[in-house]
Jmol script that loads the backbone (N, CA, C; Angstrom):
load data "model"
ATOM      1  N   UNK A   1      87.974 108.094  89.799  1.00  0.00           N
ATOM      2  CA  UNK A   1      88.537 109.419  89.889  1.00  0.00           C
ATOM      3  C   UNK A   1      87.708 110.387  89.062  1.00  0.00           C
ATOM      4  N   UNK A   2      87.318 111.241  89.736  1.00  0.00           N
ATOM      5  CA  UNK A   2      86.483 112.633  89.246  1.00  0.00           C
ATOM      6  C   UNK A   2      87.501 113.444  87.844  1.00  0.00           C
ATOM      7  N   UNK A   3      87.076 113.552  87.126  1.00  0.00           N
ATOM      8  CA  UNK A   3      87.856 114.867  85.886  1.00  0.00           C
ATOM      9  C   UNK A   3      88.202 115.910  86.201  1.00  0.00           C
ATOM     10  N   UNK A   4      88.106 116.304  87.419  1.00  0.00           N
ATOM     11  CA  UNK A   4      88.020 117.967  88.314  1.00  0.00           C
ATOM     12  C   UNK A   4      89.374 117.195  89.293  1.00  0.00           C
ATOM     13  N   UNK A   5      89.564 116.292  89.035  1.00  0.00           N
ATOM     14  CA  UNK A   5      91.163 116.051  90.301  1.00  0.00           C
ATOM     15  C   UNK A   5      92.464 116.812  89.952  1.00  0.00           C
ATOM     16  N   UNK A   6      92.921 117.236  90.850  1.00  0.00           N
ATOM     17  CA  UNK A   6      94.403 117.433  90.320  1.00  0.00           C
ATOM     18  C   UNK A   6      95.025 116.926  91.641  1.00  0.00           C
ATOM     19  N   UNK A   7      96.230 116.356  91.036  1.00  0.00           N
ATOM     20  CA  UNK A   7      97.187 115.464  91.714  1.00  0.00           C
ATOM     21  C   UNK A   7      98.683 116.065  91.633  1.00  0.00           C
ATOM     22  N   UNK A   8      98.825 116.115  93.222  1.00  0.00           N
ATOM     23  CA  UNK A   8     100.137 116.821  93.306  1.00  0.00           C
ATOM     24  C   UNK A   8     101.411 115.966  93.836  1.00  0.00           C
ATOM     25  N   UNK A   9     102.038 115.242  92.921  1.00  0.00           N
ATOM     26  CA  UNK A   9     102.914 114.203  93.134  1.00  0.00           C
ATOM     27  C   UNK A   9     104.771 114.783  93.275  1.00  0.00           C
ATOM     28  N   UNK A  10     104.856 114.368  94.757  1.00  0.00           N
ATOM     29  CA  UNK A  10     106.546 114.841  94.870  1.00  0.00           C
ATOM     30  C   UNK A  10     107.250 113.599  94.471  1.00  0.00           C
ATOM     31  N   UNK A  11     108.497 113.391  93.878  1.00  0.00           N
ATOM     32  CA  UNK A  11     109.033 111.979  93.821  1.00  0.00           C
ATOM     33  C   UNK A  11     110.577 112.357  93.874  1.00  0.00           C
ATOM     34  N   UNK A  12     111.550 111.854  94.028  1.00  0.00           N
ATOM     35  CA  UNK A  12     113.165 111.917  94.026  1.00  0.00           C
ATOM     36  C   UNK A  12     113.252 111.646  92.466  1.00  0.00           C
ATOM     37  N   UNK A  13     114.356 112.150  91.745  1.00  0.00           N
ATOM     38  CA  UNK A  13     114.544 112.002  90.268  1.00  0.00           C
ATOM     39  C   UNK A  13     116.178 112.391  90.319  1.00  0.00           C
ATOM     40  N   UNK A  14     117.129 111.843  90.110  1.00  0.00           N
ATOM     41  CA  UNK A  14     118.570 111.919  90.296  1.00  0.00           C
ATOM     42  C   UNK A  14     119.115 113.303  90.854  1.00  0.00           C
ATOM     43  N   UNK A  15     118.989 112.437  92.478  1.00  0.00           N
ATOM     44  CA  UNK A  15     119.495 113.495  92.730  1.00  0.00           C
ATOM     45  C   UNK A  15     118.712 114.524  93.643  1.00  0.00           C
ATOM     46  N   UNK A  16     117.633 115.317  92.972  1.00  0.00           N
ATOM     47  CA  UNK A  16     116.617 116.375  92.939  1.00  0.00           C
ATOM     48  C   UNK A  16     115.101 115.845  93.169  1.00  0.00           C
ATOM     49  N   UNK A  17     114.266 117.146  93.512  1.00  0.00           N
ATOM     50  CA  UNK A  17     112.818 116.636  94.064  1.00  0.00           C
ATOM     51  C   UNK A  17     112.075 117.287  93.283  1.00  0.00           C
ATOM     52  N   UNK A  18     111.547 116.391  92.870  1.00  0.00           N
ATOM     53  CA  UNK A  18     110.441 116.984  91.439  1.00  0.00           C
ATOM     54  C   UNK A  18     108.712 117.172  92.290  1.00  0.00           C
ATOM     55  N   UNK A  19     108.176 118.291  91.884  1.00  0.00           N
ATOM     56  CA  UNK A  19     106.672 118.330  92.157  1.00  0.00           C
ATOM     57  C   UNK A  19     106.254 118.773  91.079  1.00  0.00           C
ATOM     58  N   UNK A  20     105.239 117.853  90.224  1.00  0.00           N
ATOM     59  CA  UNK A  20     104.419 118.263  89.345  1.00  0.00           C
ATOM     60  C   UNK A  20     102.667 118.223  89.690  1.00  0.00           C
ATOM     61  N   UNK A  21     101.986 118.612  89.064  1.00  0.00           N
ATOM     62  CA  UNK A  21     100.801 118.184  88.880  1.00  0.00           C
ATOM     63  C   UNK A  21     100.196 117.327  88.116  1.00  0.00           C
ATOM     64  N   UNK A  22      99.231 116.459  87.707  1.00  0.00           N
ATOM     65  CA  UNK A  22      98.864 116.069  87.336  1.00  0.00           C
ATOM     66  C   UNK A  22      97.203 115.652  86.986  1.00  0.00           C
ATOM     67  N   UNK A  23      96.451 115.349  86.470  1.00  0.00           N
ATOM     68  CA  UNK A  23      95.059 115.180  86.132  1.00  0.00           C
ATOM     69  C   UNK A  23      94.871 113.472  86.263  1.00  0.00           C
ATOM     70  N   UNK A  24      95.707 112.881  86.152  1.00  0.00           N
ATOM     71  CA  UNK A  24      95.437 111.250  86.424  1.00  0.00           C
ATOM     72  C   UNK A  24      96.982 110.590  86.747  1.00  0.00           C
ATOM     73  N   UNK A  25      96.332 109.955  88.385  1.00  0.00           N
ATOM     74  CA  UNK A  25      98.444 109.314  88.744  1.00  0.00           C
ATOM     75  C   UNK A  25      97.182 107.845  89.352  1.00  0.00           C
ATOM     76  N   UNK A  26      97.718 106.793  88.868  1.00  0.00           N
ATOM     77  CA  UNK A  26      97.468 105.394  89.409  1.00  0.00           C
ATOM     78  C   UNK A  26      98.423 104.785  89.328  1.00  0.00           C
ATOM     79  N   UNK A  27      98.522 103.389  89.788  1.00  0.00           N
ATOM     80  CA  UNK A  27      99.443 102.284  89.774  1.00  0.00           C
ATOM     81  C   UNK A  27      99.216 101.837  87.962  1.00  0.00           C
ATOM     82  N   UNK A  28     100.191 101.179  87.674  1.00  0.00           N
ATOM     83  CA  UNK A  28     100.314 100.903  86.247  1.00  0.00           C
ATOM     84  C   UNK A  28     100.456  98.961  85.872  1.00  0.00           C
ATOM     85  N   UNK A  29     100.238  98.404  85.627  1.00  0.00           N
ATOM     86  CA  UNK A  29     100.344  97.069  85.243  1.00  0.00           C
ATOM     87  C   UNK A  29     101.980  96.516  85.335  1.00  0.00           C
ATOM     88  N   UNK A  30     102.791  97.811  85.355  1.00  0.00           N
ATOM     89  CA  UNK A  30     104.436  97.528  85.314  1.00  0.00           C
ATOM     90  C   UNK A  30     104.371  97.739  86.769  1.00  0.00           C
ATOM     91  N   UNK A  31     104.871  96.879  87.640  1.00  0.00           N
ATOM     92  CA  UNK A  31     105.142  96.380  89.109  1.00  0.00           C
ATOM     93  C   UNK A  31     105.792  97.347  89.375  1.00  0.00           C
ATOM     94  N   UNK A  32     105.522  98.075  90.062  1.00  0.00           N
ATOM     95  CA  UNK A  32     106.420  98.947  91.491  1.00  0.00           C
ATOM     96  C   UNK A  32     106.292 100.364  90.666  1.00  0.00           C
ATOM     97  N   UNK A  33     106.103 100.359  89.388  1.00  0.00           N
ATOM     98  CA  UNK A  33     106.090 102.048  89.382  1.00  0.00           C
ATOM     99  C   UNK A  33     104.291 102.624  89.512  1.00  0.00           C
ATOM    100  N   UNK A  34     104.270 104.217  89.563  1.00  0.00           N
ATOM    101  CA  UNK A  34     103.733 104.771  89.949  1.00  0.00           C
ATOM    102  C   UNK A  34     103.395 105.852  88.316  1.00  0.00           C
ATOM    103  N   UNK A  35     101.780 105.350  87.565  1.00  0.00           N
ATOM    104  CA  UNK A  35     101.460 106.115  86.354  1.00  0.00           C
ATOM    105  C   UNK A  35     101.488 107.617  86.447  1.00  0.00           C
ATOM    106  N   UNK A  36     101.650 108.722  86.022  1.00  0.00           N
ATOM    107  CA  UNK A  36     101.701 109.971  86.159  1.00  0.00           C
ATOM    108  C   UNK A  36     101.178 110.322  84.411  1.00  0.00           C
ATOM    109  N   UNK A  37      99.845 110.989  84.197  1.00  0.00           N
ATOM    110  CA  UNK A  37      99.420 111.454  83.119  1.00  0.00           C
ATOM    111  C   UNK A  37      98.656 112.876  83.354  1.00  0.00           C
ATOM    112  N   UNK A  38      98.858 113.606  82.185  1.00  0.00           N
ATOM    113  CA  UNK A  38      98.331 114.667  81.958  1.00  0.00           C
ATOM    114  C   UNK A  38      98.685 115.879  82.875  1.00  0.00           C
ATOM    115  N   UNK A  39      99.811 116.197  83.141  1.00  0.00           N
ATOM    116  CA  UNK A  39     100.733 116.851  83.369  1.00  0.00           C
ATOM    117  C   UNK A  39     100.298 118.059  83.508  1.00  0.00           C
ATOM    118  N   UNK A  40      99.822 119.306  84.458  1.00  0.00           N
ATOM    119  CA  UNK A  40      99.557 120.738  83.890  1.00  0.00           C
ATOM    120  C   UNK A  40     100.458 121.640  84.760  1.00  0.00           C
ATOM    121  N   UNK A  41     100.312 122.372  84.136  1.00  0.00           N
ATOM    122  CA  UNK A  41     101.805 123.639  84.143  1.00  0.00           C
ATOM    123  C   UNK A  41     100.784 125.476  84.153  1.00  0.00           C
ATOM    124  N   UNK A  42     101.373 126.170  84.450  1.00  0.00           N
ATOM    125  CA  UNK A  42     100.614 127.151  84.240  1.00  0.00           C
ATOM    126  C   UNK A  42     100.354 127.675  83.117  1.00  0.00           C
ATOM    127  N   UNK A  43      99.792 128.960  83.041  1.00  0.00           N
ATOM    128  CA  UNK A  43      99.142 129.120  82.053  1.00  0.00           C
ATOM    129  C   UNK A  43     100.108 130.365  80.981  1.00  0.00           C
ATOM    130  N   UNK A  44      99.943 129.955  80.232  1.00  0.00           N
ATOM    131  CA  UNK A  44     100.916 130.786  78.959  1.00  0.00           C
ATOM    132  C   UNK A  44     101.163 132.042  79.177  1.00  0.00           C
ATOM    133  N   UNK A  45      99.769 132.808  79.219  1.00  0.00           N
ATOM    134  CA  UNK A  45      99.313 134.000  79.213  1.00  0.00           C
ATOM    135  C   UNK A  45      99.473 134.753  80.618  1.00  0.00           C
ATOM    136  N   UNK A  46     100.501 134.435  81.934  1.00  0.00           N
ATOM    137  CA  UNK A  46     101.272 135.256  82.514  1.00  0.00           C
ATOM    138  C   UNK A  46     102.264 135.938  82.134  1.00  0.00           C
ATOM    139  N   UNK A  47     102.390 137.008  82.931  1.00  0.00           N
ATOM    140  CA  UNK A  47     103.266 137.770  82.135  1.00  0.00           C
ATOM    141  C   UNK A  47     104.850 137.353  83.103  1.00  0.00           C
ATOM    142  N   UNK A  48     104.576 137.040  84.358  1.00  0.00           N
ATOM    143  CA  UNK A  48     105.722 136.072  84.944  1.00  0.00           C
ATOM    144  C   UNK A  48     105.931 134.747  84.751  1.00  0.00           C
ATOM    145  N   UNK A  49     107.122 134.961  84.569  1.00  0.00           N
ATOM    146  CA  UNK A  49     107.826 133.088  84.111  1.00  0.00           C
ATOM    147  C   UNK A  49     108.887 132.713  84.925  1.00  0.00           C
ATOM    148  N   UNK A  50     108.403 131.831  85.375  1.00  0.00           N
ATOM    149  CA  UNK A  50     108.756 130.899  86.297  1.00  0.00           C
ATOM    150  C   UNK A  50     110.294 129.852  85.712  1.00  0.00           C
ATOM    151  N   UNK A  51     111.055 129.963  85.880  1.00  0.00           N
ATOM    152  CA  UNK A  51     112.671 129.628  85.103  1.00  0.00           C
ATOM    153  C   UNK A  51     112.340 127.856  85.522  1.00  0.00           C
ATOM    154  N   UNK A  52     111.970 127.543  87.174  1.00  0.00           N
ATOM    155  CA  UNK A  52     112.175 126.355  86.837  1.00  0.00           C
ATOM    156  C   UNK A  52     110.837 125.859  86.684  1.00  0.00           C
ATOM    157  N   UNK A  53     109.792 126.112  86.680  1.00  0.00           N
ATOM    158  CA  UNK A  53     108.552 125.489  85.801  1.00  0.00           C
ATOM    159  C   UNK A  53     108.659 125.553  84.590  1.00  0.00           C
ATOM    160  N   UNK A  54     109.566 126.519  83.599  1.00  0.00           N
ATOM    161  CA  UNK A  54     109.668 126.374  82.457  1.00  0.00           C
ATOM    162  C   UNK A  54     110.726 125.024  82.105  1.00  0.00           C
ATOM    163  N   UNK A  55     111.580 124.854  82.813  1.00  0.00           N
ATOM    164  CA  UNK A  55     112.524 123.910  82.423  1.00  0.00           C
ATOM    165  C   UNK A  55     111.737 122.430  82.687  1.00  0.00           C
ATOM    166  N   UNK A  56     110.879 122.221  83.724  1.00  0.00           N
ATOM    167  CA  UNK A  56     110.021 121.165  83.768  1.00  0.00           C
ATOM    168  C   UNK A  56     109.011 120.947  82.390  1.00  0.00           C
ATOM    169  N   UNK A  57     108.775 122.265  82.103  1.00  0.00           N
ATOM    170  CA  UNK A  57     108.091 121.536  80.988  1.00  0.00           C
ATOM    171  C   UNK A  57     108.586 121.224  79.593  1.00  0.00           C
ATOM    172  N   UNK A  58     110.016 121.980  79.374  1.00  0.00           N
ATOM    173  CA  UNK A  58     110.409 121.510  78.423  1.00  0.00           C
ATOM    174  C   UNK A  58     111.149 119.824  78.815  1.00  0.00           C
ATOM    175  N   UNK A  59     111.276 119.285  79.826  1.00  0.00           N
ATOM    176  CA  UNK A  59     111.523 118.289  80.144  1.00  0.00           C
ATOM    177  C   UNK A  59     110.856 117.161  79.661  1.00  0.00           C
ATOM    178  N   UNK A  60     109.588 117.518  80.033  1.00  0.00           N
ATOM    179  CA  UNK A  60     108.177 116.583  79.895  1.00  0.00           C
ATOM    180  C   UNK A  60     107.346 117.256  78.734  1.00  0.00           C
ATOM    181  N   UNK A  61     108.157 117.899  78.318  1.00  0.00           N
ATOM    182  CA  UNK A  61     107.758 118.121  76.719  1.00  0.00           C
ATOM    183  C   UNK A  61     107.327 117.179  75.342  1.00  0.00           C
ATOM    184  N   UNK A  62     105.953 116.611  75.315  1.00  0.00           N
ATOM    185  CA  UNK A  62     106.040 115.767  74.210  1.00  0.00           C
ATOM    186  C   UNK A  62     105.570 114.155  75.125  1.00  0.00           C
ATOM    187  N   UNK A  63     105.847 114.590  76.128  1.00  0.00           N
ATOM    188  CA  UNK A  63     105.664 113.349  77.163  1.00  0.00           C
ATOM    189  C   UNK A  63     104.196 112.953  77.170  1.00  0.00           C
ATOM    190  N   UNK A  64     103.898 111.724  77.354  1.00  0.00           N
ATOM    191  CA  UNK A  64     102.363 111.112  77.401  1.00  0.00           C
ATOM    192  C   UNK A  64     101.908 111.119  78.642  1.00  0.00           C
ATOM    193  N   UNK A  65     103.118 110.259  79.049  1.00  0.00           N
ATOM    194  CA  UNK A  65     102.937 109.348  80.828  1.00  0.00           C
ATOM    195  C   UNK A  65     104.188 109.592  80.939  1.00  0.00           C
ATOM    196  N   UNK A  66     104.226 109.301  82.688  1.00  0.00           N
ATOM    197  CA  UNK A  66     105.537 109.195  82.964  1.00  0.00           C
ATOM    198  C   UNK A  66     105.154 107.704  84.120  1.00  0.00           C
ATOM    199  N   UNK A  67     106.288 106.943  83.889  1.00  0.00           N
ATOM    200  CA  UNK A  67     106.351 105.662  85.092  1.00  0.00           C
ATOM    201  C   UNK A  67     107.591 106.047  86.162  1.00  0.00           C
ATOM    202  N   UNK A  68     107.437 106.297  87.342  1.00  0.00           N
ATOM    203  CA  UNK A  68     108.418 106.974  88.544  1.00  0.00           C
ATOM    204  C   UNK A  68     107.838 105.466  89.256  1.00  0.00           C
ATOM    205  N   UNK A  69     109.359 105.067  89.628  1.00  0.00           N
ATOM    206  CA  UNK A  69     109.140 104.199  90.309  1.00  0.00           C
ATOM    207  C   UNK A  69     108.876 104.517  91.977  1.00  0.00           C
ATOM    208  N   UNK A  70     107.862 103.097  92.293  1.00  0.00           N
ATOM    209  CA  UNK A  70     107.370 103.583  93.542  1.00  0.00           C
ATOM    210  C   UNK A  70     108.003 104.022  94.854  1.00  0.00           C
ATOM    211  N   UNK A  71     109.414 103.478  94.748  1.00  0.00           N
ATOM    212  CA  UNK A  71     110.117 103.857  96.365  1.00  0.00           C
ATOM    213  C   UNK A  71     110.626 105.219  96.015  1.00  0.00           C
ATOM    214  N   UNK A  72     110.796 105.990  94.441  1.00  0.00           N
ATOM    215  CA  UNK A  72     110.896 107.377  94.467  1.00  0.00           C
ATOM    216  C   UNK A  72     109.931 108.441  94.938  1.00  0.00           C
ATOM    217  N   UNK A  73     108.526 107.406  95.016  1.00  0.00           N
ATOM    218  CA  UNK A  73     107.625 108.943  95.313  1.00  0.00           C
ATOM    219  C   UNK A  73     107.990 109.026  97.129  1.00  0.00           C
ATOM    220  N   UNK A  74     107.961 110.256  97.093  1.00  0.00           N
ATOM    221  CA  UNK A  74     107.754 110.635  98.831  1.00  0.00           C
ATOM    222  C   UNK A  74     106.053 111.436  99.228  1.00  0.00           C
ATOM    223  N   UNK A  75     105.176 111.966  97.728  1.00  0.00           N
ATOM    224  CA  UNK A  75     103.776 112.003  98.518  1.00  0.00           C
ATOM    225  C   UNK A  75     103.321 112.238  97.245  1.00  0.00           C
ATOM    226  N   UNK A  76     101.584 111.757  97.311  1.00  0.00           N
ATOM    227  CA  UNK A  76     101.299 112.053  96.588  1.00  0.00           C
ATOM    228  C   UNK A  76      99.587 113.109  97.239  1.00  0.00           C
ATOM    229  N   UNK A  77      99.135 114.319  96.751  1.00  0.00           N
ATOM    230  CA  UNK A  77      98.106 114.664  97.135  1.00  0.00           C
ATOM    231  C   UNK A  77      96.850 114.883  96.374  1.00  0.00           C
ATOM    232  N   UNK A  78      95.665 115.168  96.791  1.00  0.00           N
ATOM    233  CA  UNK A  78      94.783 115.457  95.773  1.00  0.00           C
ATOM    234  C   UNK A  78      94.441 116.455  96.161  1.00  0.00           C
ATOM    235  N   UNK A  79      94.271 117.750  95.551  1.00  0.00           N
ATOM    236  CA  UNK A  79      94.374 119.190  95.860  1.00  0.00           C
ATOM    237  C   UNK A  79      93.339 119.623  95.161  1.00  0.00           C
ATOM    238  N   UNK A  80      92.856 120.998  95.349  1.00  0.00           N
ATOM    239  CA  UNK A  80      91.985 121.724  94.343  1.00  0.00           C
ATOM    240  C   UNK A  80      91.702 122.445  93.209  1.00  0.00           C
ATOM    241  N   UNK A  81      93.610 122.623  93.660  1.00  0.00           N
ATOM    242  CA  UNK A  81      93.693 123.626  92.281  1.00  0.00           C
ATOM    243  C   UNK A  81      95.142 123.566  92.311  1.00  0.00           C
ATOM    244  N   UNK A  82      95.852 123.133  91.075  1.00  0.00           N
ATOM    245  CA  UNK A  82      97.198 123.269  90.932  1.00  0.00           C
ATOM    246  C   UNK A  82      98.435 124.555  91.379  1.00  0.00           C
ATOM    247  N   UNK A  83      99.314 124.108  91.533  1.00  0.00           N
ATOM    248  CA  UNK A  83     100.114 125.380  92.067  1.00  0.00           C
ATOM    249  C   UNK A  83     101.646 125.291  90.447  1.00  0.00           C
ATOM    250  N   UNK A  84     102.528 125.521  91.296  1.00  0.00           N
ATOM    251  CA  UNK A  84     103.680 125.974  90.552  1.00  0.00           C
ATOM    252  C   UNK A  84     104.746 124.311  90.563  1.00  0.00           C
ATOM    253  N   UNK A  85     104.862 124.271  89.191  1.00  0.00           N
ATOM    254  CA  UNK A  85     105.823 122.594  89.114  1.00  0.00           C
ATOM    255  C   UNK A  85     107.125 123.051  89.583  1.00  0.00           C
ATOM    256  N   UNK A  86     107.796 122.584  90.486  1.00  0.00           N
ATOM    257  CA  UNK A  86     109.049 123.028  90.706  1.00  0.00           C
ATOM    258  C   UNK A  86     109.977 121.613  90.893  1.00  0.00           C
ATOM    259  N   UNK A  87     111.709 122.150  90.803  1.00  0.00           N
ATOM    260  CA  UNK A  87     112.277 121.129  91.467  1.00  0.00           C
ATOM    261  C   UNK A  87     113.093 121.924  92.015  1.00  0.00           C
ATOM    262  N   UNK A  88     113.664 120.988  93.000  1.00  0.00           N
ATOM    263  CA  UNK A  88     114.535 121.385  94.388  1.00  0.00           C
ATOM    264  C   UNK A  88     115.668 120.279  94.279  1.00  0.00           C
ATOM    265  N   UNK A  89     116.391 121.671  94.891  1.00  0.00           N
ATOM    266  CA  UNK A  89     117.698 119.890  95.379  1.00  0.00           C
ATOM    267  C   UNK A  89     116.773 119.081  96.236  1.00  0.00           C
ATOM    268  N   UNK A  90     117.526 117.954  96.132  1.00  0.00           N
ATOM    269  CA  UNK A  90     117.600 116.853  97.211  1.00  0.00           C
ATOM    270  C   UNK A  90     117.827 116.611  98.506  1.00  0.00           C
ATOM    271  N   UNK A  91     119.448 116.960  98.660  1.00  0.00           N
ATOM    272  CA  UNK A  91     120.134 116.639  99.509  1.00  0.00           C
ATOM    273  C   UNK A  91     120.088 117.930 100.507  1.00  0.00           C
ATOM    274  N   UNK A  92     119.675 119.110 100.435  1.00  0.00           N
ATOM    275  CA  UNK A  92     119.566 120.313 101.230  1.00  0.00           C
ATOM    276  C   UNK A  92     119.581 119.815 102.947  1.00  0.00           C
ATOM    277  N   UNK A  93     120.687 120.558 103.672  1.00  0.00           N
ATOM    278  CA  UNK A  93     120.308 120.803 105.241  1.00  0.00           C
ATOM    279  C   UNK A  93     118.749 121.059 105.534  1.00  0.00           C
ATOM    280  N   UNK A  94     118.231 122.196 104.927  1.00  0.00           N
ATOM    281  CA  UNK A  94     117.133 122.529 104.858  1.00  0.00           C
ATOM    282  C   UNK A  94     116.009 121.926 105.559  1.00  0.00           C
ATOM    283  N   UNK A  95     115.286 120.581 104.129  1.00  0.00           N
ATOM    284  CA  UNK A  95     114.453 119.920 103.894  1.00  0.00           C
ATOM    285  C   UNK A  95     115.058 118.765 104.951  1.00  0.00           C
ATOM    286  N   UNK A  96     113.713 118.329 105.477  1.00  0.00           N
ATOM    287  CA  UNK A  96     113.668 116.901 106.054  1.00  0.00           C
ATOM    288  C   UNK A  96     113.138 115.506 105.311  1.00  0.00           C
ATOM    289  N   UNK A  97     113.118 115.467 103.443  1.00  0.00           N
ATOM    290  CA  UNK A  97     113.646 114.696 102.525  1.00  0.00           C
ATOM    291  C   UNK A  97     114.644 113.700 102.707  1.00  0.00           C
ATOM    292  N   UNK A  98     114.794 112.485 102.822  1.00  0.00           N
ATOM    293  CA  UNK A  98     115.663 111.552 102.615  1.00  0.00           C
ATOM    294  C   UNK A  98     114.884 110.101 101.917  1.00  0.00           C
ATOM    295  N   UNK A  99     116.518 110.555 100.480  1.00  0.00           N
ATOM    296  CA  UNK A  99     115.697 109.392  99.805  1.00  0.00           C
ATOM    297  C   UNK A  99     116.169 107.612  99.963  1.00  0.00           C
ATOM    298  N   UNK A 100     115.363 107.244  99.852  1.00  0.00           N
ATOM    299  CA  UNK A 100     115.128 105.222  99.725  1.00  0.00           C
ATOM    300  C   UNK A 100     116.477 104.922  99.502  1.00  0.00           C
ATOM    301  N   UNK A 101     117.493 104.340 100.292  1.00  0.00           N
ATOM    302  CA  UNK A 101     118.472 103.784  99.745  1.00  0.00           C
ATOM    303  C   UNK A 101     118.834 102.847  99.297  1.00  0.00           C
ATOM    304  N   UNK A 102     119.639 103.281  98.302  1.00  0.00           N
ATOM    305  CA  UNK A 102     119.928 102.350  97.436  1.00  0.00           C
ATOM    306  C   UNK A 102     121.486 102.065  97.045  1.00  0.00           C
ATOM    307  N   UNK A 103     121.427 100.730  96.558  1.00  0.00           N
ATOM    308  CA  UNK A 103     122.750  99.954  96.767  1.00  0.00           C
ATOM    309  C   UNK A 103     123.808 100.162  95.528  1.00  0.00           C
ATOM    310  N   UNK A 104     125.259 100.856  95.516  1.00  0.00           N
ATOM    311  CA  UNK A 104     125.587 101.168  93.611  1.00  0.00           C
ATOM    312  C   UNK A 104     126.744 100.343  94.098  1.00  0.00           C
ATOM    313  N   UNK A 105     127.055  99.312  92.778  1.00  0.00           N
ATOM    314  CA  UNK A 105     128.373  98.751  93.258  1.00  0.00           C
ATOM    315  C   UNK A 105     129.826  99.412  92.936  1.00  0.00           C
ATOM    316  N   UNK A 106     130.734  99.722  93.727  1.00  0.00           N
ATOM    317  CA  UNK A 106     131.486 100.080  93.690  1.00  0.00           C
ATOM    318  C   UNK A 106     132.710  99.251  93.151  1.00  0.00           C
ATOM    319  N   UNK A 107     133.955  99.912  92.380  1.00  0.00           N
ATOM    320  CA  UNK A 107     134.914  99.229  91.395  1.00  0.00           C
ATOM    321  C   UNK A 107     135.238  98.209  92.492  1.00  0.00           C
ATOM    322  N   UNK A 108     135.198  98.029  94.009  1.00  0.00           N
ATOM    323  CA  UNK A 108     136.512  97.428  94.486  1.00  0.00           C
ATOM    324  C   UNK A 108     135.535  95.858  94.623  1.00  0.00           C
ATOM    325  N   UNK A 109     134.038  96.193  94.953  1.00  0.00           N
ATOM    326  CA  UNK A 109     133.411  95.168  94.953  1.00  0.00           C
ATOM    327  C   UNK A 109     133.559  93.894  94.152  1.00  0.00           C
ATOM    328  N   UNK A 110     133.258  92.627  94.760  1.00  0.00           N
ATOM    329  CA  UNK A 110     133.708  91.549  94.206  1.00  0.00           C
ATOM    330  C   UNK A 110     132.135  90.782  94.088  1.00  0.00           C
ATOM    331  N   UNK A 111     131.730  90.535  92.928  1.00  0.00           N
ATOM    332  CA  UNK A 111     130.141  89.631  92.503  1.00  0.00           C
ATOM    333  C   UNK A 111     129.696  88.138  93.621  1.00  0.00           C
ATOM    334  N   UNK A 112     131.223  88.202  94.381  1.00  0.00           N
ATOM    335  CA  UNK A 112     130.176  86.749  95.024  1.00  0.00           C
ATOM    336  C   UNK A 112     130.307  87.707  96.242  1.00  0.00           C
TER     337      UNK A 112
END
end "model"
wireframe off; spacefill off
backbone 0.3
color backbone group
């Protein structure tokens, strides 16, 4: 991977659809998730602020890496130049998004 990459990774995160950027996303030695490092956000020195790019970064504030497991990502791209980190609902009429299902046990359920 070139130092000039930026990586534009969408993934499901409870609920909601996260798009960040990134400078380095590989597979990680921990099975099934998906590495996400070096995180970039815009630049300070606009004079517009962005409410939910700001809340993304106080999120991933302090953060190194992030491990998103792999059936959460829905794409990942390699782009030229970063855009705006946003999140979105999920579940929207809207979007044609649907995430990986998954199994929650419910009180009435019985273990065998």
């Amino acid at each position: 991977m070139s130092e000039n990459n930026i990586y534009k990774v969408i993934f499901h995160n409870q609920g909601k659809v996260f798009e960040v950027y990134a400078k380095s996303v590989h597979h990680d030695a921990m099975f099934g998730f998906i590495e996400i490092e070096e995180l970039v956000f815009g630049e300070k020195t606009t004079v517009v602020v962005d409410p939910t790019e700001e809340s993304l970064k106080s999120e991933f504030e302090g953060v190194e890496r992030s491990f998103v497991p792999l059936h959460s990502i829905i794409r990942i791209d390699e782009v030229k130049k970063h855009g705006t980190a946003k999140i979105t609902e999920g579940g929207t009429k809207e979007g044609n998004i649907m995430p990986f299902p998954v199994y929650t046990k419910s009180s009435g359920d019985s273990d065998t």
